[in-house]
C-alpha positions in Angstrom: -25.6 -68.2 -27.1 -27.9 -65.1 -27.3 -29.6 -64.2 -30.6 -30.1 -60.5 -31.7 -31.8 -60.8 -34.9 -30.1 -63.2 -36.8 -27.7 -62.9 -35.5 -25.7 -65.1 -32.4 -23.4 -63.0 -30.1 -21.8 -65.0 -27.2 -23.7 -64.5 -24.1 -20.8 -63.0 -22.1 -20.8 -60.1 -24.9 -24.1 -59.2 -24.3 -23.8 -58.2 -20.7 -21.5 -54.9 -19.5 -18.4 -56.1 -17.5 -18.2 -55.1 -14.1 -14.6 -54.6 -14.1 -14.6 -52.1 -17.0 -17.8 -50.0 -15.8 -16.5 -49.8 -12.0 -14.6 -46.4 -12.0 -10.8 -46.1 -11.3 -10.0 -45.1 -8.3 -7.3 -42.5 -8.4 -4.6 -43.0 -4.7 -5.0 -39.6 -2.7 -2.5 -37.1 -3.1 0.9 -37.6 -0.8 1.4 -33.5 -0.8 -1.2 -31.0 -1.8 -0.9 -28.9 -5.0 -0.4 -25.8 -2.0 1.8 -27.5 0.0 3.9 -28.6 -3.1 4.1 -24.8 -4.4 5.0 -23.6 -1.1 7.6 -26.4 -0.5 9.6 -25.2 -3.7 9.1 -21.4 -3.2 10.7 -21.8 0.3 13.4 -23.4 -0.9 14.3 -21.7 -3.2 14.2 -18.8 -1.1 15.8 -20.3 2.0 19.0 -21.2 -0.7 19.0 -17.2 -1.3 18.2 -16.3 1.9 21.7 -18.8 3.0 23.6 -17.2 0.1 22.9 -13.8 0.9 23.4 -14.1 4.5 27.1 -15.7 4.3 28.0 -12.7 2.3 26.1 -10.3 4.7 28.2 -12.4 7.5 31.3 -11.9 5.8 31.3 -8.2 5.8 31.1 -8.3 9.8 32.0 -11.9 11.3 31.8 -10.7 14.6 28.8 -10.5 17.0 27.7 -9.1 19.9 25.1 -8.7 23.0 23.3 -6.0 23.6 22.2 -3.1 21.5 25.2 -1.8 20.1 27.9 -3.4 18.7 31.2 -1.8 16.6 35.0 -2.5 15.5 35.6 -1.1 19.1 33.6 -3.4 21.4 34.7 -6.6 22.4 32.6 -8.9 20.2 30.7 -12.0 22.1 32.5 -14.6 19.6 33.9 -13.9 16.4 34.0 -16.2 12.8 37.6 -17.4 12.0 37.2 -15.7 8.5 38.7 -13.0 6.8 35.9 -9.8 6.2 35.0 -8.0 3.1 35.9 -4.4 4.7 39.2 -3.3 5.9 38.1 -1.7 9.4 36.7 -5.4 10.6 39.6 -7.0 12.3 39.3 -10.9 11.7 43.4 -11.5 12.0 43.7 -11.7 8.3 46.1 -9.4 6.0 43.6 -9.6 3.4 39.8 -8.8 2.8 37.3 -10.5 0.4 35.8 -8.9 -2.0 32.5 -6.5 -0.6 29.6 -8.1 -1.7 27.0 -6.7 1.0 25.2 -4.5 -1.8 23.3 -6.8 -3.7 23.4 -9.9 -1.0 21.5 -7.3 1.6 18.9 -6.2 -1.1 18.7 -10.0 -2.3 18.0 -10.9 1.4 15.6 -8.3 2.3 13.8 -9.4 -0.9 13.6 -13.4 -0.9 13.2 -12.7 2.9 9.7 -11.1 2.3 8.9 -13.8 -0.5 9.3 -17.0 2.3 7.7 -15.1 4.8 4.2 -14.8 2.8 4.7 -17.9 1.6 5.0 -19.6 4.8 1.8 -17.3 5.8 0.0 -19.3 3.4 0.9 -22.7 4.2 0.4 -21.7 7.8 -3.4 -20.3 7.5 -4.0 -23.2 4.5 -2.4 -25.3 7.1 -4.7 -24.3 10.2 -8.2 -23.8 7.8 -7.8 -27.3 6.4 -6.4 -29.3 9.4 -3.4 -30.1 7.7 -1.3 -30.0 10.9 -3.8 -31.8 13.2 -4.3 -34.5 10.6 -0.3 -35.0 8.9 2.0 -33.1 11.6 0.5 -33.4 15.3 2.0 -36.2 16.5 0.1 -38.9 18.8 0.8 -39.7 22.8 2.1 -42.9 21.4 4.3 -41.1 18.7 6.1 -38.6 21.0 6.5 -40.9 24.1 10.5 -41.8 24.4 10.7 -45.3 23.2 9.0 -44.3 20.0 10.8 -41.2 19.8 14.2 -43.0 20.6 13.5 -45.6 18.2 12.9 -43.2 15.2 16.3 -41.9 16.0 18.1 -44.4 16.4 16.5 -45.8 13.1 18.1 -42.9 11.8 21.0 -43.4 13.3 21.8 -47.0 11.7 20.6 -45.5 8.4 17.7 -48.0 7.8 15.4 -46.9 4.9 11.8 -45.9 5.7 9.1 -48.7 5.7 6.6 -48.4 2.7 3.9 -47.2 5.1 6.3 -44.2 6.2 6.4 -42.9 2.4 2.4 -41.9 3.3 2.9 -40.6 6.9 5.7 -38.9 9.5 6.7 -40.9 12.5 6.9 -39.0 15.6 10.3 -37.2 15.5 9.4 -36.5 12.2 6.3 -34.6 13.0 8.2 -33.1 16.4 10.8 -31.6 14.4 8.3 -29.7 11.5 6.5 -28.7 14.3 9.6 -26.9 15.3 10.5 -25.7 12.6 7.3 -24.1 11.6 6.3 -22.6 15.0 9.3 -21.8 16.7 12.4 -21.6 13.9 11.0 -19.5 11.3 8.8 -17.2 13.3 12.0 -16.5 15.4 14.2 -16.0 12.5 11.9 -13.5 11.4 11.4 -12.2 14.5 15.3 -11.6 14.9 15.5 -10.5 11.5 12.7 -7.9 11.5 14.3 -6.7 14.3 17.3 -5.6 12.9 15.9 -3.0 11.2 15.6 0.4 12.1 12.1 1.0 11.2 10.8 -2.2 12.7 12.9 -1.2 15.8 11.1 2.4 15.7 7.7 0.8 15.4 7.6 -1.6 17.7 10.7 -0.7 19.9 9.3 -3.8 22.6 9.6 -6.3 20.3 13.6 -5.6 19.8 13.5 -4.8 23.7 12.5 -8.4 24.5 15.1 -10.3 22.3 17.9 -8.1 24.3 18.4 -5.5 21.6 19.5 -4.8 17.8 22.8 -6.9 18.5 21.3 -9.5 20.2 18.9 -10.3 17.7 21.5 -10.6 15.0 23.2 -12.9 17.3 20.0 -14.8 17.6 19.5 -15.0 13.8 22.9 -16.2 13.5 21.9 -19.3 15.3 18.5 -19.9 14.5 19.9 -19.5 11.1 22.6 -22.3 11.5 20.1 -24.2 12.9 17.7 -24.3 10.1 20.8 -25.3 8.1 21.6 -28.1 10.2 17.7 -29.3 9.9 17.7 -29.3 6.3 21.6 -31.1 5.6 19.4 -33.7 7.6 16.0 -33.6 5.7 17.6 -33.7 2.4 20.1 -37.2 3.8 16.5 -38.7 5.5 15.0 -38.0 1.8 18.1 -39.4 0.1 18.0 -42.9 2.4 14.2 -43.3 1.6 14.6 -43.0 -2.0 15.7 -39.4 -3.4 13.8 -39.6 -6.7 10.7 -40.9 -5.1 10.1 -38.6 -2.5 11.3 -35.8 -5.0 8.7 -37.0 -7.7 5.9 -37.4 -4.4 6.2 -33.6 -3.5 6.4 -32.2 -7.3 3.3 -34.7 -8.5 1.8 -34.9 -5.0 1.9 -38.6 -5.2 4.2 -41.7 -4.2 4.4 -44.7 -6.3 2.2 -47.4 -4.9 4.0 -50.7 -3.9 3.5 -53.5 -6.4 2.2 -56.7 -5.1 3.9 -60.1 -5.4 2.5 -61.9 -8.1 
């Protein structure tokens, strides 16, 4: 026993515990408070930008090659759905109602809001060495077993380990590499170049996608393809745990795994 004054305190009271004076350390973030912010601004953006464009589609389902492109050319492949103007013929004895007003203003509008959004998370991106550290993938992560086995992992629809809730396996990284560098700078590419003062600026630009058609054609598909790359993203967040990974990119961090007692 230790005596203070008079008094007799039990020796272990006297001293500071370790436990309580050693600080708490806090788990690293999952997602960035940036990368968070711009996740949610581009999708919400990418949902108008998908709205909009069905009912920009919708007005003219056909498309062509080349430069020009009208109800009198012979299209390069045409949607099996009825138009929104009378003069389109689609095979239908019936048009939809003409929504191309707002949905082109909409467009142009959410369009610009993703694109300097996505020019933040690419210079944040390149400044801080998020994509060397979290996206570029390994030899050993893009050689084809390991690439093969990730998909095919996928395939079988096997949830992700607990160590893949604070990484990417390869295809994982392969594909966001994709989509960052090659998908959305083409879609805007293709996209800018459909309008007449981006075509009276920088005429080359339009030039080397095959023209004004061409690039709407190629918008068309890059478009469908982002589509098709987030119906998967969402089912690959969906077999991990939706609500975890949802709460990991709004709070920035995953729940740790509890030990076994």
């Amino acid at each position: 026993m230790a005596t203070l004054g008079s008094a007799q305190l039990p020796a272990e009271a006297s001293l500071p515990s370790a436990v309580s004076a050693a600080p708490v350390a806090k788990p690293a973030p999952r997602h960035s408070a940036l990368v968070r912010v711009a996740h949610w601004i581009l999708t919400i953006g990418f949902f108008a930008l998908l709205l909009t464009g069905i009912e920009i589609v919708i007005s003219h389902p056909r498309f062509y090659w080349g430069e020009t492109g009208t109800v009198l050319t012979k299209p390069l492949f045409q949607l099996p759905i009825p138009s929104s103007r009378k003069l389109v013929p689609t095979g239908y004895a019936f048009v939809l109602p003409d929504q191309n007003g707002w949905s082109r203003a909409l467009h142009f509008e959410a369009a610009w809001i993703a694109v300097l959004t996505g020019l933040l998370y690419a210079i944040y991106g390149l400044l801080t060495g998020h994509f060397r550290k979290n996206l570029l993938p390994s030899k050993a992560d893009i050689s084809w077993r390991a690439l093969w086995a990730s998909f095919t992992k996928r395939l079988r629809l096997e949830r992700p380990s607990e160590a893949e809730a604070f990484s990417y396996n390869g295809l994982q990284r392969f594909s966001y590499l994709v989509v960052i560098f090659v998908l959305f700078p083409l879609v805007i590419w293709s996209g800018l170049a459909m309008s007449l003062g981006f075509v009276s600026a920088f005429p080359w630009a339009v030039n080397l996608l095959g023209g004004r058609q061409s690039a709407r054609t190629i918008h068309f598909f890059v478009s469908l393809a982002l589509v098709l790359f987030l119906v998967v993203h969402v089912g690959m967040v969906w077999l991990a745990g939706f609500w975890k990974r949802t709460a990991a990119m709004i709070t920035g961090r995953t729940a740790a795994r509890k030990e076994d007692a």
